[in-house]
C-alpha positions as CSV (number, residue, x, y, z in Angstrom):
1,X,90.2,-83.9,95.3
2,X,90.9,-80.6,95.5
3,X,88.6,-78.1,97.6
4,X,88.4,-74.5,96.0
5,X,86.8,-71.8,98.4
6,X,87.2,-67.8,97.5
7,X,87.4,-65.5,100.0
8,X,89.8,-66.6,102.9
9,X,87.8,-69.8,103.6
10,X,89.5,-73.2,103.2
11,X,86.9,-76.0,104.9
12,X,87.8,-79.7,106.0
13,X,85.4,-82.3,105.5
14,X,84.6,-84.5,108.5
15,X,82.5,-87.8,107.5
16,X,81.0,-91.1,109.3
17,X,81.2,-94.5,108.0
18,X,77.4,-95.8,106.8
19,X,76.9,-97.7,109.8
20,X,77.8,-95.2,112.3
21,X,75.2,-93.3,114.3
22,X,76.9,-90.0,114.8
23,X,75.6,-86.6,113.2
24,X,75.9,-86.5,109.2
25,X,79.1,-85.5,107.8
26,X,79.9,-81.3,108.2
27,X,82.2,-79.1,106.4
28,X,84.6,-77.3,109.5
29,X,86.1,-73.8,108.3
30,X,89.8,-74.2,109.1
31,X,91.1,-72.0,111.8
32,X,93.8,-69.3,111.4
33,X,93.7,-68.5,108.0
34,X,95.8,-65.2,107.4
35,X,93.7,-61.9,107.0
36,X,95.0,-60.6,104.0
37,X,94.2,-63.8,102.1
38,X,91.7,-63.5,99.2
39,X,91.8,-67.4,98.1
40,X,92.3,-70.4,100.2
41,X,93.3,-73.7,98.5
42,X,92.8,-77.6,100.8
43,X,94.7,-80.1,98.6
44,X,95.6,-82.9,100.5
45,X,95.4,-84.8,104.0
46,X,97.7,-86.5,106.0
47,X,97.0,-90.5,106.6
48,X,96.2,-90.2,110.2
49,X,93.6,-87.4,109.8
50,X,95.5,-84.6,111.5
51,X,97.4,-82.0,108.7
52,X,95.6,-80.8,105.9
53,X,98.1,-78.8,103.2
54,X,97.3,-76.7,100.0
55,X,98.3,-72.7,99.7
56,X,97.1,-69.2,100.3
57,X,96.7,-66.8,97.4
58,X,96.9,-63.0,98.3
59,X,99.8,-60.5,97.3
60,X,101.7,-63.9,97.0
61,X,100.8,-67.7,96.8
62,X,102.4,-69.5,99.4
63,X,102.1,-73.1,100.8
64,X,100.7,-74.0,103.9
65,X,100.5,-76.4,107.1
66,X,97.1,-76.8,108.8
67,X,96.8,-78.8,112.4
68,X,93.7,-78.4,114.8
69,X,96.6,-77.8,117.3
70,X,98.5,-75.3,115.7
71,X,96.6,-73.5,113.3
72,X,97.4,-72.4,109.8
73,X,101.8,-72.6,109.0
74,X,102.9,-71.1,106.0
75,X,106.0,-72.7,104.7
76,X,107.4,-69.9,102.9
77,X,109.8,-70.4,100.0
78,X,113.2,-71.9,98.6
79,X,116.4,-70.5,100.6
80,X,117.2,-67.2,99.2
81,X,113.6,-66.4,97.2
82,X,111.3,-64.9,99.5
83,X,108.5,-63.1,97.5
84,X,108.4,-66.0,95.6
85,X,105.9,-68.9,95.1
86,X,105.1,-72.6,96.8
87,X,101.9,-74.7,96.5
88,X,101.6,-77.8,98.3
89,X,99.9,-80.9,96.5
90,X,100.9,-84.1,99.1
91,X,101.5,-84.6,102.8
92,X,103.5,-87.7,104.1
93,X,101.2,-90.2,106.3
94,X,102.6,-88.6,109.6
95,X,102.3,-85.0,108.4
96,X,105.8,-83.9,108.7
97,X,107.1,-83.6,104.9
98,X,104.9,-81.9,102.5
99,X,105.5,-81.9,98.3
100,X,104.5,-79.9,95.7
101,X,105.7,-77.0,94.1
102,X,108.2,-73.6,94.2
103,X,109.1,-70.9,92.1
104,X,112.3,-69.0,92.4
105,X,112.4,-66.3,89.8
106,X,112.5,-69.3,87.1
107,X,110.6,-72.0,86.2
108,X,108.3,-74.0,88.7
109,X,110.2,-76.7,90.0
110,X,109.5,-79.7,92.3
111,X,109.9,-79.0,96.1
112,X,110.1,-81.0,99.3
113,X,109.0,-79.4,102.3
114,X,109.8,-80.6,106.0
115,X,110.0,-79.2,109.3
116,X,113.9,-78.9,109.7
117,X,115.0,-78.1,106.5
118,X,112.1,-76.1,105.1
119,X,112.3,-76.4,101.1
120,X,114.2,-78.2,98.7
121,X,114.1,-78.1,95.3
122,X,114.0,-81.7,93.7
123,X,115.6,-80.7,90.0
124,X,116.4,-77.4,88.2
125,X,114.2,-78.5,85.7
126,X,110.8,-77.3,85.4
127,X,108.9,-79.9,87.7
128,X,106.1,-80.4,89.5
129,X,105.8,-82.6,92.5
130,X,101.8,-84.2,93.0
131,X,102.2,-86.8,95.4
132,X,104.1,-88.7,98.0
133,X,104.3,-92.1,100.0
134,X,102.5,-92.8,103.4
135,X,106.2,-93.0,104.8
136,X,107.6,-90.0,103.3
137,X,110.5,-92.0,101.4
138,X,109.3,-91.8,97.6
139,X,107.7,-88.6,95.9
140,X,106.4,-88.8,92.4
141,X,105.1,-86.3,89.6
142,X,106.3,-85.1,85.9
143,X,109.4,-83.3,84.8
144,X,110.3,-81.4,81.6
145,X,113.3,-83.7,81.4
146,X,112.0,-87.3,82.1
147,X,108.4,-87.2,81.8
148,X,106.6,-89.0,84.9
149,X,108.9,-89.3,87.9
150,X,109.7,-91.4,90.9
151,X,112.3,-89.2,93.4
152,X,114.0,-90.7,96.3
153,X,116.5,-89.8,98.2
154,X,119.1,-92.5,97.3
155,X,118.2,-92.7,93.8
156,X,116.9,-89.0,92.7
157,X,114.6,-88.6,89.9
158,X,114.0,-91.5,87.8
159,X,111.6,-91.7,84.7
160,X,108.9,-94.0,84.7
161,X,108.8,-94.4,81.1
162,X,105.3,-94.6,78.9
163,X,102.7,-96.9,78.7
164,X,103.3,-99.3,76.3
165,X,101.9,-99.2,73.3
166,X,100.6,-96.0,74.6
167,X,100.8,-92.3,74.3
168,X,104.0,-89.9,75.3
169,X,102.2,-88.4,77.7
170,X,101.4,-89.6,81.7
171,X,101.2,-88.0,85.0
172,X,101.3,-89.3,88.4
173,X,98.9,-88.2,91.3
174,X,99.8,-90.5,93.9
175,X,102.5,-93.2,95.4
176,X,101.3,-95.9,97.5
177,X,103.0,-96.8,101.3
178,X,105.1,-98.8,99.6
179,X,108.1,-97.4,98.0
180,X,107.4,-99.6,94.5
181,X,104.0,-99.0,93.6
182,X,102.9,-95.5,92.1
183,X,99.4,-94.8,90.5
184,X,99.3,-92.6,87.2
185,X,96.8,-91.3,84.4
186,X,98.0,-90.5,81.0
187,X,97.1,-86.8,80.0
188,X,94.1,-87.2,77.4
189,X,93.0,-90.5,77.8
190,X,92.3,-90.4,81.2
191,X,93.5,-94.5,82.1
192,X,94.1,-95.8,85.2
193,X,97.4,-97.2,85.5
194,X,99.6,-98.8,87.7
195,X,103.7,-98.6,87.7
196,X,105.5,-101.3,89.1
197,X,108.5,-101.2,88.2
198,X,111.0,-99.6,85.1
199,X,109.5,-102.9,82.9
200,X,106.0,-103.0,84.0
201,X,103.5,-100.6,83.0
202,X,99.7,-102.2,83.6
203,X,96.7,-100.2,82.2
204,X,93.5,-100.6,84.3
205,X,95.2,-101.4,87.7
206,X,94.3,-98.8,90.7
């Protein structure tokens, strides 16, 4: 879900289980958010609890890194664009590799953010990159060229192909810890689905 809050205020949600006896669940303002920010975006959380990602809006949008440690890290822009654009939609189960998306004076294309290498562009293809394994090794979302994606490393982008006796269109939010299993919604009529493989493609499976 993502957590919209105007004026330089992007909150984490801390909860308790039912059974647990501690004080009700509270909204925290994350730290460290840059002065000249006007909007604040929270998209996604890492596995273990510990780095929240999403972007900053204020002369520029830019992605960020959030730890309680640390504070706020913005992750700037491809190689060679600064002044650019990059929104972050997924975090990697560890925190250390972040996806979503960067723009470099073109179209929007699918990035891959880490803490060595900084951004990398996953096509040159408008993209747009919504989600990413627990261990960091798959990275899924829709391309103007294949339609709903599964990128690797190894094996690049790869089309997931449609729903049979479905419509064209699908896009995928999320990829499981596994490397094979990726969840997706076709645009419209809003089905859970799950993809398991470049034959299978089971409506009503989450």
């Amino acid at each position: 879900m993502t957590c919209k809050i105007s004026l330089r205020t992007t909150v984490l949600w801390i909860g308790a289980s039912a059974t647990a006896t501690t004080a009700a669940p509270v909204f925290e303002v994350l730290s460290d958010v840059p002065t000249d920010v006007n909007h604040s975006f929270a998209t996604s959380i890492s596995a273990n609890g510990e780095v929240v990602v999403g972007w900053n809006q204020s002369t520029v949008i830019q992605a960020y890194r959030w730890t309680a440690l640390d504070g706020t890290q913005e992750l700037g822009f491809l190689p060679g664009s600064p002044g650019h654009s990059s929104q972050a939609y997924g975090v990697s189960g560890d925190g250390l590799i972040v996806v979503g998306d960067v723009m470099s004076g073109g179209p929007t294309l699918a990035g891959r953010w880490n803490l060595f290498g900084g951004w990398l562009s996953l096509s040159p293809s408008a993209s747009a990159a919504r989600g990413i394994s627990a261990n960091g090794l798959v990275i899924v979302g829709i391309s103007s060229e294949v339609g709903a994606f599964r990128w690797t490393a190894p094996g690049g982008m790869v089309g997931l192909g449609q729903l049979r006796g479905g419509g064209p269109g699908s896009f995928p939010y999320a990829a499981m810890g596994t490397p094979r299993l990726v969840n997706r919604k076709p645009l419209g009529g809003q089905i859970p689905l799950e993809w398991l493989d470049s034959a299978t493609c089971k409506a009503g499976r989450m």
